[in-house]
C-alpha atoms as a printed R data frame, in Angstrom:
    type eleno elety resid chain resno      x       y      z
1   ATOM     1    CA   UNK     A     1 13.450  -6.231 46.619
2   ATOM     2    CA   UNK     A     2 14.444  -6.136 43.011
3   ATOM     3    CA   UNK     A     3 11.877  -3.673 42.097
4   ATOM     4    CA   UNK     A     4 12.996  -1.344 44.824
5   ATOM     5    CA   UNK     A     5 15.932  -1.468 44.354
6   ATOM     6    CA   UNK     A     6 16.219  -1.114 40.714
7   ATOM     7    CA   UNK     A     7 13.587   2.022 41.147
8   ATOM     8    CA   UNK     A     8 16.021   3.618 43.715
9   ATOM     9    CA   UNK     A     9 19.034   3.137 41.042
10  ATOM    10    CA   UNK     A    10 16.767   4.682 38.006
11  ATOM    11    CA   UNK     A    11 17.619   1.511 35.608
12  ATOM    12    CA   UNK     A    12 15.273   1.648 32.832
13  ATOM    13    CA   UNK     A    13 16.611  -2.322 31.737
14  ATOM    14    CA   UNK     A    14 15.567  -3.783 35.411
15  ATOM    15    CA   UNK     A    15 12.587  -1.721 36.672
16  ATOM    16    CA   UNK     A    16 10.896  -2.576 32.840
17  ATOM    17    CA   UNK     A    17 11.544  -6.424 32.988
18  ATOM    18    CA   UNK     A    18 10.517  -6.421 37.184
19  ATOM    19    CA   UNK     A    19  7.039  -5.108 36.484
20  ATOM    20    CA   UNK     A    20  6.704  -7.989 33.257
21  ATOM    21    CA   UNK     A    21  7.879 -10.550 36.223
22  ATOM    22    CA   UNK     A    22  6.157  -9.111 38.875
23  ATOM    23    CA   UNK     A    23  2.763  -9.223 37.178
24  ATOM    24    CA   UNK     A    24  3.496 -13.099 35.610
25  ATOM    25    CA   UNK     A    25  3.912 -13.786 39.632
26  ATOM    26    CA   UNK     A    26  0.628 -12.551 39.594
27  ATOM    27    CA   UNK     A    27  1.142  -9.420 41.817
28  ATOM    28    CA   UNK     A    28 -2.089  -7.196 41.402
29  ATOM    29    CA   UNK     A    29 -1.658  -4.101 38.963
30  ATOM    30    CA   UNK     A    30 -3.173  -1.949 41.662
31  ATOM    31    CA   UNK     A    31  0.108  -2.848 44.030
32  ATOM    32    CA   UNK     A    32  2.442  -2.012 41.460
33  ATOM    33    CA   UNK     A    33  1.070   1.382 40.843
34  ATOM    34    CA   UNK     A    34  1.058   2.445 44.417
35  ATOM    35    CA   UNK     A    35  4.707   0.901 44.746
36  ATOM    36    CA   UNK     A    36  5.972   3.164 42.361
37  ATOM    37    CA   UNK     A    37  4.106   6.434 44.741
38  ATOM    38    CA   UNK     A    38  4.708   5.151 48.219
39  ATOM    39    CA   UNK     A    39  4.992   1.864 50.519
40  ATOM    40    CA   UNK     A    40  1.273   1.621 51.647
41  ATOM    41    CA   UNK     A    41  0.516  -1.052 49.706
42  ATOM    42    CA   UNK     A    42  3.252  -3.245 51.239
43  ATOM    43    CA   UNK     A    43  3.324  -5.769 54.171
44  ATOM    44    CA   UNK     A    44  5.205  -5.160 56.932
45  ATOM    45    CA   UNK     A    45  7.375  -8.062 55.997
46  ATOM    46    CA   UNK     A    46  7.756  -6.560 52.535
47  ATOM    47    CA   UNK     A    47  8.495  -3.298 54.079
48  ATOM    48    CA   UNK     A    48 10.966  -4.157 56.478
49  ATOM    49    CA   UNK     A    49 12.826  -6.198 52.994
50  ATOM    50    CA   UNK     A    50 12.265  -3.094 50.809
51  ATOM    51    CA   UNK     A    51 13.746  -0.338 53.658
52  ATOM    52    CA   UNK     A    52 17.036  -2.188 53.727
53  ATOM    53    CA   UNK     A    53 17.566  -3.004 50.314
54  ATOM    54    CA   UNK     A    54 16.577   0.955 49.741
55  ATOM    55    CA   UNK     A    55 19.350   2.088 52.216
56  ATOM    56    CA   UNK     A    56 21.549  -0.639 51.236
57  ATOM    57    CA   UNK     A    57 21.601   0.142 48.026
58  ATOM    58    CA   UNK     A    58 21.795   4.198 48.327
59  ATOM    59    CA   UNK     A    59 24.268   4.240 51.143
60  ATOM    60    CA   UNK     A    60 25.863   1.015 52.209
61  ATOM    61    CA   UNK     A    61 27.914   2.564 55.249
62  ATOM    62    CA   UNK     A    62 24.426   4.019 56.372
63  ATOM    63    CA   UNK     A    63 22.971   0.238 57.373
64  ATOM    64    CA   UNK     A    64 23.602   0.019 61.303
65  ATOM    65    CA   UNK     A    65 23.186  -3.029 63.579
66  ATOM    66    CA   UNK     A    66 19.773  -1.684 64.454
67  ATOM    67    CA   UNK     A    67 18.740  -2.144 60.861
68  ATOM    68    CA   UNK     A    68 20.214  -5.470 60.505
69  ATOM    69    CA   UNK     A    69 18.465  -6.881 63.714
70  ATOM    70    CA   UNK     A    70 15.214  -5.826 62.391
71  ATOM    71    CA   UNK     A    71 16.270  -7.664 59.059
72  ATOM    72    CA   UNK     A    72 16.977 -10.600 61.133
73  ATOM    73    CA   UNK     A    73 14.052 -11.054 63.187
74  ATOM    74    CA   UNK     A    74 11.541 -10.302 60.260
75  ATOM    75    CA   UNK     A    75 13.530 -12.910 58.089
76  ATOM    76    CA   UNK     A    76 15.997 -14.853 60.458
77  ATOM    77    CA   UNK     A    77 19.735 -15.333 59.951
78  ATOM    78    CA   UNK     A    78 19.794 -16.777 56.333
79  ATOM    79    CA   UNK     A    79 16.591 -14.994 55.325
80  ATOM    80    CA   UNK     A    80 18.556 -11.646 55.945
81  ATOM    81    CA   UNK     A    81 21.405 -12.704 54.123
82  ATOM    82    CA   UNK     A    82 19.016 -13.475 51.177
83  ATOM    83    CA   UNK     A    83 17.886 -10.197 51.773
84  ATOM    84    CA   UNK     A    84 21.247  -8.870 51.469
85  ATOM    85    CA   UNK     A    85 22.495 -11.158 48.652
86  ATOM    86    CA   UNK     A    86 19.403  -9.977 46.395
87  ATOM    87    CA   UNK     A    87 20.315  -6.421 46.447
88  ATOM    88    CA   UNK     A    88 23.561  -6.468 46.007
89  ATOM    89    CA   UNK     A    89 22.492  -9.074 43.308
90  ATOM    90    CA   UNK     A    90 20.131  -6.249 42.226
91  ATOM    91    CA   UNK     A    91 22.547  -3.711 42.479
92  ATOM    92    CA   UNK     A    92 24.987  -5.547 40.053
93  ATOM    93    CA   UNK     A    93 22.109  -6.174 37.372
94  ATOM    94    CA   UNK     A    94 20.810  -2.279 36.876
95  ATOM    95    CA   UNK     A    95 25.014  -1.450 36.559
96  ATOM    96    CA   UNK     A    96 25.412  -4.120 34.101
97  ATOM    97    CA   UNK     A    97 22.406  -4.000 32.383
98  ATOM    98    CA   UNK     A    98 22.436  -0.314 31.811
99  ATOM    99    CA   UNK     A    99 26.093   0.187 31.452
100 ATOM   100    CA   UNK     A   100 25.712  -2.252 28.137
101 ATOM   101    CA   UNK     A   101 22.516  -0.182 27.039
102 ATOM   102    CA   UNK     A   102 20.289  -3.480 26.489
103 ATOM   103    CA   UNK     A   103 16.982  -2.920 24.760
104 ATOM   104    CA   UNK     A   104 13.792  -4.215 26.466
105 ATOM   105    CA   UNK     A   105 12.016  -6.563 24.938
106 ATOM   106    CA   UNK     A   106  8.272  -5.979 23.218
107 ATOM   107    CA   UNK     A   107  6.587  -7.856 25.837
108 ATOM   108    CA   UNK     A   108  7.814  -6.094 28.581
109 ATOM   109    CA   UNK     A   109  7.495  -2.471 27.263
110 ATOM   110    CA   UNK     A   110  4.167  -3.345 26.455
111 ATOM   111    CA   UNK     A   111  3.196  -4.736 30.465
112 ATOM   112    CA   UNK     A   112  5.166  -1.538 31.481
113 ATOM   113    CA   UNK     A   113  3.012   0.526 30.000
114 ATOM   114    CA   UNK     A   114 -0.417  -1.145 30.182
115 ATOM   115    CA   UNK     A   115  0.411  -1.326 34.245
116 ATOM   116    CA   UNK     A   116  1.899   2.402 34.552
117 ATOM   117    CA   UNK     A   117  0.508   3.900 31.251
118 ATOM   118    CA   UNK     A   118  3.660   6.499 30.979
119 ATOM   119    CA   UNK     A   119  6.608   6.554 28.548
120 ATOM   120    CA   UNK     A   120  9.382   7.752 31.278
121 ATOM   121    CA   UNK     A   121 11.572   4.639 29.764
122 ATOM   122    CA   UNK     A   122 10.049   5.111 26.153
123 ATOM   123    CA   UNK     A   123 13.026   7.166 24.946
124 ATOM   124    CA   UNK     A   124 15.292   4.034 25.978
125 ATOM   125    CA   UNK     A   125 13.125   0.657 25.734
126 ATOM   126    CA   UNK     A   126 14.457  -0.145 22.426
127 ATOM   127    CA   UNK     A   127 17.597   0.385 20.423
C-alpha cells in the first residue's frame, strides 16, 4: 500500500525508502520492477489493497460502498480499516516528507537504483 500510494503522489522521499524496505522484506526485484509498469505482478489480495489506496488517495469522494465492500470481504472489518489507516498514513508521510525536502539516505539511493537502474529521483536524493 505504501508503495502505491507514495508512487501515485510522485514523493521522491517515500517511493526511495519503500523500495530499500520492500526489498529488506525480501520482496523479489523482479516484482518491484513490474509494480512500477503495471499490477500483473500482484495478488489479487494485493490488488484489491493497492486499487483502494490508489483511488483513496487520488480522489477520496470517488471511494463508493461498492469499493469498500470489496475492501471488506478481501480483508474483513478491521483489515479494511488497516487498509484505510495505511494510506491515509501514507498520504501524510509523502506531504510531510517532501514538504520538508528530506534527503535520502546512501543506502537507499543506492537499492533504488540497483532495483530500477534510473535517476528520475537523482536530481533530489540528496541535499
Amino acid at each position: 500500500i505504501s508503495f502505491a500510494v507514495s508512487m501515485v503522489n510522485g514523493c521522491r522521499y517515500c517511493t526511495v525508502h519503500q523500495v530499500l524496505g520492500l526489498r529488506r522484506l525480501g520482496v523479489d526485484v523482479t516484482k518491484l520492477v513490474a509494480m512500477k509498469k503495471d499490477d500483473s505482478a500482484l495478488t489479487s489480495r494485493e490488488l484489491t489493497a493497492v486499487e483502494f489506496a490508489r483511488k483513496l488517495t487520488k480522489s477520496p469522494i470517488s471511494t463508493t460502498e461498492s469499493d469498500f465492500a470489496q475492501l471488506k470481504k478481501e480483508f474483513g472489518d478491521q483489515g479494511a480499516i488497516e487498509v484505510i489507516m495505511q494510506t491515509g498514513s501514507f498520504a501524510f508521510m509523502n506531504r510531510f516528507t517532501d514538504g520538508l525536502r528530506l534527503p535520502s539516505e546512501d543506502e537507499a539511493i543506492k537499492v533504488y537504483q540497483e532495483t530500477y537502474g534510473d535517476g528520475k529521483y537523482k536530481s533530489d536524493w540528496k541535499k
